[in-house]
C-alpha positions as CSV (number, residue, x, y, z in Angstrom):
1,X,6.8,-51.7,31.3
2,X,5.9,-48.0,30.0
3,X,3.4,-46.3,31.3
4,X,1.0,-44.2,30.0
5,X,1.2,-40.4,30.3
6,X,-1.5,-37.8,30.6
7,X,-1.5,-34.9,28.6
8,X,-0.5,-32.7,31.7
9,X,2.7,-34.9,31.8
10,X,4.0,-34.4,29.0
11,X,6.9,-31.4,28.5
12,X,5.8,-27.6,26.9
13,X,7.5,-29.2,23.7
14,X,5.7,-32.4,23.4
15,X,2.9,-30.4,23.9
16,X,2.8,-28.1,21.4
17,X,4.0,-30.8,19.0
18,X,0.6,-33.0,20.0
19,X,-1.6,-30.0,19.4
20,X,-0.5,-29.2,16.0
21,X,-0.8,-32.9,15.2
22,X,-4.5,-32.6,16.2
23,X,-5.2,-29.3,14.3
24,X,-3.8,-30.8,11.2
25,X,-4.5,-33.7,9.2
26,X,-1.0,-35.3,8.8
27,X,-3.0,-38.5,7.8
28,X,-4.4,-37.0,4.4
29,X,-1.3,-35.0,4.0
30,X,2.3,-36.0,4.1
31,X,4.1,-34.9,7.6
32,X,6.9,-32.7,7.4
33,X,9.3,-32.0,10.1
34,X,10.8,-28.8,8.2
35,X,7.7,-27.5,8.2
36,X,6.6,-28.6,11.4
37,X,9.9,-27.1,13.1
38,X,9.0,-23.5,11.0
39,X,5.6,-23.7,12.5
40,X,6.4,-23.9,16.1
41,X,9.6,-22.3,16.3
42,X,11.0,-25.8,17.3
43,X,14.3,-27.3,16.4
44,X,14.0,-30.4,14.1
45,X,15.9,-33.0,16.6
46,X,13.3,-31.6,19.4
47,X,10.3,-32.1,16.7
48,X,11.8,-35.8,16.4
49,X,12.3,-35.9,20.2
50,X,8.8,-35.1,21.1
51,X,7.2,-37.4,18.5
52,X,9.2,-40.0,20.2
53,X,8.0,-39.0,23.2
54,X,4.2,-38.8,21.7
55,X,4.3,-42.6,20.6
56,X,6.1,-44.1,23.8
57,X,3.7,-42.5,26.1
58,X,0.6,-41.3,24.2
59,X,0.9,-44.6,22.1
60,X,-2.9,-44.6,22.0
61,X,-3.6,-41.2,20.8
62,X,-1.1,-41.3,18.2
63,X,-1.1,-43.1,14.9
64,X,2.1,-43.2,12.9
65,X,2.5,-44.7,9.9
66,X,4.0,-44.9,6.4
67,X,1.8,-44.6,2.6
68,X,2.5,-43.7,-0.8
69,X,6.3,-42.5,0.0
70,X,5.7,-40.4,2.8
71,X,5.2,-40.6,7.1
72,X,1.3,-40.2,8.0
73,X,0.4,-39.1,12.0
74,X,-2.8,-39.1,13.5
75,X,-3.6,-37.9,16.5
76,X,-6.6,-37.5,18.9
């Protein structure tokens, strides 16, 4: 069973990652994790990590999903 995190659990990564998901509308707009890594002076694979993280245990505050070719990610 997985259990659900709170935002204070989650790493300085994960958290930066969350808060740019929420400032931006990645549902509207395709999601890019070049541009996501340039934006918060991230490393791709710890972009990717931290999203991973973000759907296991934020699963209901993060939406992810595919349309018209490209990833979409809501969160709130």
């Amino acid at each position: 069973m997985c259990k659900l995190m709170a935002l204070d659990d989650l790493t300085d990564s994960d958290k930066k990652v969350y808060e740019y998901l929420k400032l931006n509308d990645f549902v509207e707009k395709p999601w890019s994790t070049k541009k996501a890594a340039k934006a918060l002076k991230m490393k791709e694979d710890d972009i990717y990590e931290s999203l991973s993280n973000l759907a296991e245990y934020m699963r209901n505050n993060i939406h992810i999903h595919y349309r018209d070719g490209s990833i979409r990610i809501g969160a709130n």
